[in-house]
C-alpha positions as CSV (number, residue, x, y, z in Angstrom):
1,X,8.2,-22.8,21.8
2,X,11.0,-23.1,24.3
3,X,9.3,-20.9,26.5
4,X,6.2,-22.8,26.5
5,X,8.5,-25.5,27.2
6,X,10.0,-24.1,30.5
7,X,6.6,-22.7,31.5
8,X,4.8,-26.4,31.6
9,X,7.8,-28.1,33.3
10,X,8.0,-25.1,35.9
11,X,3.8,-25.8,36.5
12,X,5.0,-29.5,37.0
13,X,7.8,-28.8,39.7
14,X,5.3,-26.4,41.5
15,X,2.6,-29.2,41.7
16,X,5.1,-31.7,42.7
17,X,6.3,-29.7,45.4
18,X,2.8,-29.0,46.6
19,X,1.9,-32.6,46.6
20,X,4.8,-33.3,49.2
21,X,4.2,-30.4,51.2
22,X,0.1,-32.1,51.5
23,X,1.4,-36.2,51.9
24,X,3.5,-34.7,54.8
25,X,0.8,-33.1,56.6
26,X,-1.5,-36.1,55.9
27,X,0.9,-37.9,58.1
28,X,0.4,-35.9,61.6
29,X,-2.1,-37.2,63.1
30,X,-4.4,-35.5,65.3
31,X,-3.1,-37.0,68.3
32,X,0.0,-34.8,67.8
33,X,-2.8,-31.9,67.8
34,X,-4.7,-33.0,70.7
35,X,-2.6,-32.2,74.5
36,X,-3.2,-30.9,77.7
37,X,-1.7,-27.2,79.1
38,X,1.2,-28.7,80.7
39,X,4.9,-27.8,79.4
40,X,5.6,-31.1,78.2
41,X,3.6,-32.9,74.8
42,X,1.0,-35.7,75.2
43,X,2.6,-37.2,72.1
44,X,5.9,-38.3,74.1
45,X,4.1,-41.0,76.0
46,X,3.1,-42.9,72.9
47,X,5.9,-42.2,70.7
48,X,7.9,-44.2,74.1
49,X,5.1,-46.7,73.7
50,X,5.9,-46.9,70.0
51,X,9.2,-47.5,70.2
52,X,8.6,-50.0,73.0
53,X,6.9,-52.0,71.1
54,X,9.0,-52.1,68.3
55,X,11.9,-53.0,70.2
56,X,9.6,-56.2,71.4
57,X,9.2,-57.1,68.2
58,X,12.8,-56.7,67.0
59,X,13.7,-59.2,70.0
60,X,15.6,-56.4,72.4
61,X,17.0,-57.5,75.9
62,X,14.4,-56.8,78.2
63,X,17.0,-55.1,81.0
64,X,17.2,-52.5,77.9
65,X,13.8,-52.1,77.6
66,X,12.7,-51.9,81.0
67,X,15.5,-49.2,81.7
68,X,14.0,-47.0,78.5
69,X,10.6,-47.5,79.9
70,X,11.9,-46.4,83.3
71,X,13.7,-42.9,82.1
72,X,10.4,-42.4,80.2
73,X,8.2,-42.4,83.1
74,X,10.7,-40.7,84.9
75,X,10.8,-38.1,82.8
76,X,7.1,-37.7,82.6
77,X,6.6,-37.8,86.4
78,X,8.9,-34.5,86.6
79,X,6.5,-32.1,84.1
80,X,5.0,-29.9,86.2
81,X,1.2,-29.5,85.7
82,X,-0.5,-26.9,83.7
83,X,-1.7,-23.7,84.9
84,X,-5.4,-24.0,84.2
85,X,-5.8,-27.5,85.7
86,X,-7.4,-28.0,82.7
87,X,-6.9,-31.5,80.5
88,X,-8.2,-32.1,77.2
89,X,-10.5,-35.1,77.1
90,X,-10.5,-37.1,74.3
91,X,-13.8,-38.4,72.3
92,X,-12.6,-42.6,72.8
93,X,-12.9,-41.6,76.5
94,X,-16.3,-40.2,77.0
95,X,-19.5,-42.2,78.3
96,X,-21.4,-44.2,75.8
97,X,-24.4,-41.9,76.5
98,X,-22.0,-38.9,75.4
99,X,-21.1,-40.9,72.3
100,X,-21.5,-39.1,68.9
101,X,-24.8,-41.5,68.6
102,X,-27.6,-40.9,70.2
103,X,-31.4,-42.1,69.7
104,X,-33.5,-39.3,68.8
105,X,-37.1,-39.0,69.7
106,X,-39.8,-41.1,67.5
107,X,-37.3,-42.7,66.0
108,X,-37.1,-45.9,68.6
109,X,-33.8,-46.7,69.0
110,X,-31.7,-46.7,65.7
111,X,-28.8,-44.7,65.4
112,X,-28.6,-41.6,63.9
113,X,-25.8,-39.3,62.7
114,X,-25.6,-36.4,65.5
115,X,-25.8,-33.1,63.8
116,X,-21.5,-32.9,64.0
117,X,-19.9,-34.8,61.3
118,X,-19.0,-38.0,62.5
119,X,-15.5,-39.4,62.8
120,X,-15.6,-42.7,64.0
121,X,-12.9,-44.5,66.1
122,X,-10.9,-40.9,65.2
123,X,-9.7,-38.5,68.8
124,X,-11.1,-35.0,68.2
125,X,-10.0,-32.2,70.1
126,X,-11.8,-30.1,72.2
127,X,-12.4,-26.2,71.4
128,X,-9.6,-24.7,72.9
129,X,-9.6,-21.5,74.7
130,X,-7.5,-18.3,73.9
131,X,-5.2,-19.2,76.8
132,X,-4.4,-22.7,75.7
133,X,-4.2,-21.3,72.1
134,X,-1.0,-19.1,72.8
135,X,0.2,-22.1,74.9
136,X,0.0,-24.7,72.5
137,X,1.2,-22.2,69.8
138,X,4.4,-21.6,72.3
139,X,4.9,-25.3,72.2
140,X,4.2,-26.4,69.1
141,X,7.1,-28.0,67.6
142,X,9.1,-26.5,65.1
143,X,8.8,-29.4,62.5
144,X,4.9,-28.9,62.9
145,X,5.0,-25.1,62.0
146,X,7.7,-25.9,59.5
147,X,5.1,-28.1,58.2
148,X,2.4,-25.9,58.1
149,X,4.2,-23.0,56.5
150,X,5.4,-25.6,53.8
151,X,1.8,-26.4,53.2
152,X,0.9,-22.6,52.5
153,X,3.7,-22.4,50.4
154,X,2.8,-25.2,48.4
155,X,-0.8,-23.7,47.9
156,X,0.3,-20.0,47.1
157,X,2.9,-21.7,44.5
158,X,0.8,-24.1,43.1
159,X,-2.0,-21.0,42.4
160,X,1.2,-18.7,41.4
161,X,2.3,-21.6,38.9
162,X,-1.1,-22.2,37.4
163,X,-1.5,-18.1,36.7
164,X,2.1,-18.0,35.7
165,X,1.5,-21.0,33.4
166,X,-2.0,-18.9,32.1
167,X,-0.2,-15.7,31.7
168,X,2.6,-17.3,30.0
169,X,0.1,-19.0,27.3
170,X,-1.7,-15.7,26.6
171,X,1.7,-14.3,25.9
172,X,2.1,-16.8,23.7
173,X,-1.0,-16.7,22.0
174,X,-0.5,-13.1,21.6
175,X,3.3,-13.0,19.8
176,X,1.8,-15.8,17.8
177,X,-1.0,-13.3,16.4
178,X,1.2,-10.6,16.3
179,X,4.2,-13.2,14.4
180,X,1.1,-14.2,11.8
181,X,-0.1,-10.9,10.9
182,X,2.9,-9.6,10.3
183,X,3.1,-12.2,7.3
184,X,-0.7,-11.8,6.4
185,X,-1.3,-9.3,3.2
186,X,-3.4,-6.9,4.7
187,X,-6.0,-5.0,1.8
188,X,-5.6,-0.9,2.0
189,X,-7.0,1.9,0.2
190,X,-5.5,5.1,-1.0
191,X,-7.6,8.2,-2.1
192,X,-7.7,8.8,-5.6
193,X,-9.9,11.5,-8.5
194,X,-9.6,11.1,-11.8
195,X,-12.7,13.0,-13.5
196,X,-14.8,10.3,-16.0
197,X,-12.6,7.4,-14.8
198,X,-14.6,4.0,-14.6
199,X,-12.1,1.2,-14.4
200,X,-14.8,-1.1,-15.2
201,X,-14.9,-0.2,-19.0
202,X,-10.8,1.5,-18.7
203,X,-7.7,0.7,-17.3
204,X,-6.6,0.6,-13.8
205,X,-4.8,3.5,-12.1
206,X,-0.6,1.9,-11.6
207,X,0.6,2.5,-8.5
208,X,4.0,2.4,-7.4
209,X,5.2,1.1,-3.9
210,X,8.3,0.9,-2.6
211,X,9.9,0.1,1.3
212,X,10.0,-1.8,3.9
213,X,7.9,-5.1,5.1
214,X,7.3,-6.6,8.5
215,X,10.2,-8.5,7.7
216,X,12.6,-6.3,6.8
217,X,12.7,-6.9,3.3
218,X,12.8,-4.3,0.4
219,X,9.8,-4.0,-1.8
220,X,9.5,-2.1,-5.1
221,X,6.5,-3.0,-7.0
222,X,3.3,-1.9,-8.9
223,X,0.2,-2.3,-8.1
224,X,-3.1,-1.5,-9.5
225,X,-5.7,0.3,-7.4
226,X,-9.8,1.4,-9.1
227,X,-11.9,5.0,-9.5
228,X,-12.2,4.5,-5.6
229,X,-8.3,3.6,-4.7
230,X,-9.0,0.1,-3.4
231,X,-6.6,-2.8,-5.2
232,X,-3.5,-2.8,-3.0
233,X,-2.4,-5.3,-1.0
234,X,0.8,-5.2,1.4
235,X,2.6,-6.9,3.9
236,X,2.7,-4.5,7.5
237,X,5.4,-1.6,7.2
238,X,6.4,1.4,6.0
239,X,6.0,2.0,2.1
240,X,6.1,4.6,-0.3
241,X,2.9,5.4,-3.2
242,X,3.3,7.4,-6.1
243,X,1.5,7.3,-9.7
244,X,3.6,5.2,-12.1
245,X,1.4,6.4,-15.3
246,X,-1.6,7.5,-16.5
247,X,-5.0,4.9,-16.7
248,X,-6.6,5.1,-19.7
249,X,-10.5,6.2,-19.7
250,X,-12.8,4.0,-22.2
251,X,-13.4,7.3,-24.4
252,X,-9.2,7.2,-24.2
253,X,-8.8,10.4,-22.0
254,X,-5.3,10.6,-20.8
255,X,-4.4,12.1,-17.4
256,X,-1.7,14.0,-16.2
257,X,0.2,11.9,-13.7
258,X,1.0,14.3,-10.1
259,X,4.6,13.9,-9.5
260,X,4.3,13.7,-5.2
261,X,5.3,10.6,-3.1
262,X,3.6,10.0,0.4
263,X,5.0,7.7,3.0
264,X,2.4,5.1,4.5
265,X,2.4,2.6,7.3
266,X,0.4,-0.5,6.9
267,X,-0.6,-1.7,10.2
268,X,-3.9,-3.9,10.0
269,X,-6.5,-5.6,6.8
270,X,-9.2,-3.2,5.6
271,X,-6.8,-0.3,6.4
272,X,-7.6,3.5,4.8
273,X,-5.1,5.6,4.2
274,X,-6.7,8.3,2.2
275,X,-6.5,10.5,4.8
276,X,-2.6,10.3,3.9
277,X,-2.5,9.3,0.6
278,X,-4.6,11.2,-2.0
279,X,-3.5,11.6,-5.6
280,X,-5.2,14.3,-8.4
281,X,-5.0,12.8,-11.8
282,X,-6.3,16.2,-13.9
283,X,-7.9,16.0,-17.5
284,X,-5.2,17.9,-19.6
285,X,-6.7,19.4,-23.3
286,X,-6.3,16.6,-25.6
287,X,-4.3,17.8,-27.9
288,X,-1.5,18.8,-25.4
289,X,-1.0,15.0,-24.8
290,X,2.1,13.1,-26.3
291,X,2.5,10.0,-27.6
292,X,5.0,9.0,-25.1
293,X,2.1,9.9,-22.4
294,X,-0.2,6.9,-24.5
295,X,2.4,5.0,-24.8
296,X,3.3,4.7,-21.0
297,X,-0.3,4.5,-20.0
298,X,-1.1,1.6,-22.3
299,X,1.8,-0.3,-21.1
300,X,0.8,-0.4,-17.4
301,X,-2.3,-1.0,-18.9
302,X,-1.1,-4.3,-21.0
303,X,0.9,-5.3,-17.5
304,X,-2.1,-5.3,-14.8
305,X,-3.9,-2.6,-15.5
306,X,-6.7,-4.7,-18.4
307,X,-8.0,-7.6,-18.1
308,X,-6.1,-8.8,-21.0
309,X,-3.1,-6.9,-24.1
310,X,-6.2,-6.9,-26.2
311,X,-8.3,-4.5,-24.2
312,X,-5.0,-2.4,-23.4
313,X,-4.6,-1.9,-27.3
314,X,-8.1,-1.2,-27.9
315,X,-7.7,1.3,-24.7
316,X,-4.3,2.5,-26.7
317,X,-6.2,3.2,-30.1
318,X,-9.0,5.6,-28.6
319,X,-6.7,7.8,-27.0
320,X,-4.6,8.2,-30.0
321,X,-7.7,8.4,-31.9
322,X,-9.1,11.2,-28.9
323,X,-6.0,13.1,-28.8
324,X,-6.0,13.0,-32.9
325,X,-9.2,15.1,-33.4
326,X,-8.4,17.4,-31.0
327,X,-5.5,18.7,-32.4
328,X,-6.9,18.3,-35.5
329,X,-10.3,20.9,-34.1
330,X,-7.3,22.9,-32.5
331,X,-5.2,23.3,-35.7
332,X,-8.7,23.7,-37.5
333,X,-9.8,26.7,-35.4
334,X,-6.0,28.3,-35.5
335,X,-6.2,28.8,-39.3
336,X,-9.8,29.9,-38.9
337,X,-8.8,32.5,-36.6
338,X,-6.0,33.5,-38.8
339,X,-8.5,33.9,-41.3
340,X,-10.3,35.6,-39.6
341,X,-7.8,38.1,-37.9
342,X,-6.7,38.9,-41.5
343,X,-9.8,40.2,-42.4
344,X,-10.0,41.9,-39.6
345,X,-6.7,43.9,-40.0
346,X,-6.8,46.5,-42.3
347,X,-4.2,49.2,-43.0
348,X,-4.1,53.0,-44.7
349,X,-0.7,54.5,-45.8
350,X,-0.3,55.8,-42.5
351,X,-1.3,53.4,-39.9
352,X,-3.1,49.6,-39.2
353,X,-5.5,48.3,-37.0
354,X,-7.6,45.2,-36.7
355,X,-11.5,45.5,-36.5
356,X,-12.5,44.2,-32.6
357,X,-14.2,40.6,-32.3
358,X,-17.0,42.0,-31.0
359,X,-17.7,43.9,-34.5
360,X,-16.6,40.8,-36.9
361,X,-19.0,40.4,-38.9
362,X,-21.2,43.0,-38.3
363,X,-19.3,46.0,-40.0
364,X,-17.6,46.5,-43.2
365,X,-14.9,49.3,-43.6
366,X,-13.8,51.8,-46.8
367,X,-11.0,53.1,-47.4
368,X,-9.8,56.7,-48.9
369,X,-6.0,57.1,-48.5
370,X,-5.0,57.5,-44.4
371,X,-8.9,57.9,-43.4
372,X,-10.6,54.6,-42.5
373,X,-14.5,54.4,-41.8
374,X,-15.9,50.9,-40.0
375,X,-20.1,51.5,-40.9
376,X,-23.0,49.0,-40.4
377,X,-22.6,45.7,-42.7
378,X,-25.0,46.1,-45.4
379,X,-25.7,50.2,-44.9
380,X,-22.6,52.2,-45.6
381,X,-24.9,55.1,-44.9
382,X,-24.5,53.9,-41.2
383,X,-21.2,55.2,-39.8
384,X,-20.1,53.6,-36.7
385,X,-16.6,55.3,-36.4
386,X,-14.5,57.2,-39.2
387,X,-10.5,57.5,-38.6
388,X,-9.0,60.1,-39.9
389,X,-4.6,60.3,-39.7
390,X,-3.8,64.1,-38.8
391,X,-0.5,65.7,-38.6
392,X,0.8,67.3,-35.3
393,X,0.0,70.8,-35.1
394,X,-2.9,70.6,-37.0
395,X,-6.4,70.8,-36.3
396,X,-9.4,68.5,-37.1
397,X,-13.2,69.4,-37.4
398,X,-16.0,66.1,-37.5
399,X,-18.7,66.0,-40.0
400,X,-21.4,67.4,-38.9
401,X,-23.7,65.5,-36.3
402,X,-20.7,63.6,-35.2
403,X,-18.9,63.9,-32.5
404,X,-14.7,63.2,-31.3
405,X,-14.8,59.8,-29.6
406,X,-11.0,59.8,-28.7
407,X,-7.4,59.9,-30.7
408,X,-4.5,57.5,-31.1
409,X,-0.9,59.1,-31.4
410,X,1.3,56.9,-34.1
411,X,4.5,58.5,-33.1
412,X,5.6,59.3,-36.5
413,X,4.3,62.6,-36.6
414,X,0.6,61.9,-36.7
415,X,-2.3,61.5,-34.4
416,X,-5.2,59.4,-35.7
417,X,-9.1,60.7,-34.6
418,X,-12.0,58.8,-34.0
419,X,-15.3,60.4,-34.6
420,X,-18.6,59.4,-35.4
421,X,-22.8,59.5,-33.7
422,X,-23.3,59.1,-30.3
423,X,-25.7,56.6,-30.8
424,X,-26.4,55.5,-27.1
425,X,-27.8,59.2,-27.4
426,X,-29.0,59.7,-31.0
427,X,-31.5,56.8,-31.6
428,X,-33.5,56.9,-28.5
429,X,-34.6,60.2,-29.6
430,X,-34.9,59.1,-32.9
431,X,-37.2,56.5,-32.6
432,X,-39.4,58.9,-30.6
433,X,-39.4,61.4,-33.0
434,X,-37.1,63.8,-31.1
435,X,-34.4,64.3,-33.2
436,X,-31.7,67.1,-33.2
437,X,-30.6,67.0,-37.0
438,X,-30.4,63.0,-36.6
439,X,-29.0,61.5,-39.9
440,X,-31.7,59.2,-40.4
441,X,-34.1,57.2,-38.8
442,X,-33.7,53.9,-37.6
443,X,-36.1,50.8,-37.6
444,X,-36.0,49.3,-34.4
445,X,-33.5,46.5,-34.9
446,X,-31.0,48.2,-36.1
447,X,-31.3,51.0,-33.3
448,X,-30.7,47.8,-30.8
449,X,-27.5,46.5,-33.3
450,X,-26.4,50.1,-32.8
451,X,-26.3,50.2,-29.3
452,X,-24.9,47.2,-28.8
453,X,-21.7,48.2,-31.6
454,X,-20.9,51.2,-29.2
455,X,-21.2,50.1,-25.8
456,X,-20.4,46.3,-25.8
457,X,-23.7,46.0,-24.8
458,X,-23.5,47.0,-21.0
459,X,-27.0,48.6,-21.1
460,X,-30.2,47.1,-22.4
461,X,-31.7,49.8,-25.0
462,X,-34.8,50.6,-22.5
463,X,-31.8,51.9,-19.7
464,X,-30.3,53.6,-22.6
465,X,-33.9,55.6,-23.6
466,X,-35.1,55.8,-20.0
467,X,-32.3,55.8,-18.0
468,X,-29.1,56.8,-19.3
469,X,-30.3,59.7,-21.7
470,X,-33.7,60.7,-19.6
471,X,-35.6,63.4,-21.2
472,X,-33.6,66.1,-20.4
473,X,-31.9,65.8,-24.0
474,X,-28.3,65.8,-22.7
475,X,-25.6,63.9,-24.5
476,X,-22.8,63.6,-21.7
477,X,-23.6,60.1,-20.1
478,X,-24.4,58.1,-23.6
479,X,-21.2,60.1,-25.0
480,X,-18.8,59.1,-22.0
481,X,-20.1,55.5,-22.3
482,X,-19.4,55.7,-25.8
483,X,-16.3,57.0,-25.6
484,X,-14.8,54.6,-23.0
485,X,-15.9,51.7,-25.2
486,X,-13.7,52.4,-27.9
487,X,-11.2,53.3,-25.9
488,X,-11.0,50.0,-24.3
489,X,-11.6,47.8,-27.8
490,X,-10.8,50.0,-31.3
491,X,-8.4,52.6,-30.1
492,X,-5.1,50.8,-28.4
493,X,-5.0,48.4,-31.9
494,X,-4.1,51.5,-34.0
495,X,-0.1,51.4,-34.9
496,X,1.8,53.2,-37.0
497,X,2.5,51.7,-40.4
498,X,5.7,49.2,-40.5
């Protein structure tokens, strides 16, 4: 304001000043303008006159006068005269037929303006030429030029003032725009992704900000932003954002809250800052999720997050109730898988081992002291695999029609073999009636079941028949493929007995 101040009284000086500089060359008359080559100024013999005549009229002794009126002419008659010859002649002292009215034709006599502006009783100069220009500039007066540079002056400073005066109120205007948006909450958004979040029917994702404003104060608050990280609104400067808790989804999903902080700086309204703001907020299992995790979402909830504590608590109750049944289905499935892996272990004398997933349910085992057979559930004529528990040193011999399909050493002394059909091989060439001692035929079902059991069902049954075996007759390729089967899903589960 002071500044505005000092720049209106400085536009008022500058005016003044040109004003002066104006009423003072108002006041030389054009006589002073008007004179004739010679060295010495027209203007002296009437400013003699002048002061003759007030003199009269202030009663002065008329020896005084006379003697002044003497020294002037005397003075006058000295000048020497000009070198041109030349004298200016004055408009008063032209013919009346050379006055600046004239009758022009069809018009009778009446006056008429001449096509130069007229000036009355007023003395106009003639055009001088370039000679009695430099003279006249030689002998104009210093007061005049002083005069004339003042009056310049005065115009340069009065234009100087009034764009000093415009520059100065644009400065103004701007500090005062600059001075009101710095205490004008400006709206930002922040990136967020939380999977199934709708904040319409949930809670509001708490954010919290902490800094610097435009005014150097400290801020620490919370705010709540929606699914698309617009809510926040902040003074200009330099803040903080992390994720105070988790929102609450309306099926009550819980999030996990990302633990990173990223510096922003507000500058303007409608502001995004995703670009360096952007928070994850992952769907953890349900059951993994604490009650202290609820208990902190629904209480940013309760604070800003709802529309009201009613709607927080209802938020509250369904992701107890979600996280509830979950570990509830988890705990559920845990003792059915311990069920289950129970009756998949089974154990001889010597040694334990726990039937493959892939098998449950489809196979049934006996049991004769330290040899274990796994056969077809509902045809124990159907081997799949017999274990047998050898000691080192010793020798072991298949049934017939089967063949080895790989060994497990216990370490105790005993090496356990697997034998058993090569079935990849042996029911393709059953069910075409090619059979090499087959143990039985197979309906066409359970010849698909059985290659499926023995290779983890890597080949359809057609690549087994057409492909894999061919019509050559040889085992090797349906063997191998059997073989590395069990190797990768029976064999490593055989241990020694505790």
């Amino acid at each position: 304001m002071k500044d505005e101040t000092r720049g209106q009284e400085d536009a008022a000086q500058d005016a003044e000043a040109c004003a002066e500089a104006l009423e003072s060359l108002d006041r030389i008359s054009l006589d002073e303008i008007a004179f004739d080559d010679s060295d010495v100024d027209v203007q002296d013999e009437p400013e003699a006159e002048a002061q003759s005549d007030d003199q009269d009229a202030d009663d002065v002794e008329p020896a005084e006068d006379e003697a002044d009126h003497e020294d002037t002419e005397s003075e006058a008659g000295n000048q020497p005269e000009s070198d041109t010859g030349e004298e200016t002649v004055l408009l008063n002292s032209l013919p009346a037929e050379d006055s600046l009215t004239r009758e022009l034709p069809g018009l009778d006599s009446a006056p008429a303006v001449d096509e130069t502006i007229a000036m009355g009783d007023i003395p106009l100069p003639s055009v001088p030429s370039a000679r009695e220009a430099e003279v006249r500039h030689r002998k104009m007066s210093p007061k005049r030029r002083n005069l004339m540079v003042a009056g310049v002056v005065a115009v340069a400073l009065v234009a100087g003032g009034a764009g000093y005066a415009a520059w100065n109120g644009y400065q103004q205007e701007q500090a005062a725009a600059v001075a009101a948006n710095s205490h004008t909450m400006m709206s930002v958004q922040i990136g967020v992704h939380a999977a199934g979040l709708d904040c319409s029917t949930g809670s509001k994702i708490p954010v919290q900000v902490s800094g610097q404003d435009s005014d150097a104060s400290s801020v620490s608050e919370t705010l709540y932003v929606d699914e698309h990280g617009r809510g926040i609104k902040l003074l200009p400067g330099d803040y903080t954002l992390s994720i105070a808790a988790s929102p609450i989804a309306a099926d009550g999903t819980i999030y996990t809250v990302p633990t990173t902080k990223t510096q922003v700086t507000v500058k303007s309204d409608g502001q995004d800052l995703s670009a360096q703001a952007t928070f994850k907020l992952k769907v953890p299992s349900a059951d993994t999720v604490t009650d202290d995790q609820i208990d902190a979402a629904a209480k940013y909830a309760e604070e800003g997050g709802c529309s009201s504590a009613a709607a927080a608590k209802i938020l509250q109750q369904a992701a107890t109730a979600r996280r509830d049944a979950a570990a509830n289905a988890v705990s559920a499935s845990e003792a059915q898988a311990a069920r289950d892996a129970d009756a998949r272990h089974k154990a001889t004398n010597l040694y334990q081992l726990d039937i493959p997933v892939e098998w449950y349910g489809k196979v049934a085992t006996w049991q004769n002291g330290s040899t274990l057979c796994i056969y077809l559930a509902g045809d124990s004529n159907t081997p799949i695999v017999t274990l047998v528990a050898v000691r080192d040193g010793e020798s072991f011999t298949p049934d017939e029609g089967d063949t080895v399909l790989g060994t497990a050493n216990l370490g105790n002394g005993y090496t356990v073999y697997a034998s058993g059909p090569v079935y990849p091989y042996v029911v393709p060439q059953t069910i075409n009636g090619r059979t090499q001692n087959p143990v039985s035929t197979y309906p066409m079902d359970t010849a698909i079941e059985l290659v499926e059991l023995t290779t983890g069902n890597r080949y359809t049954y057609s690549q087994i028949k057409n492909v894999l075996v061919g019509k050559d007759g040889k085992a090797d390729a349906a063997t191998k493929l059997e073989c590395d089967y069990l190797a990768q899903i029976l064999l490593p589960s055989i241990k020694a007995q505790d």
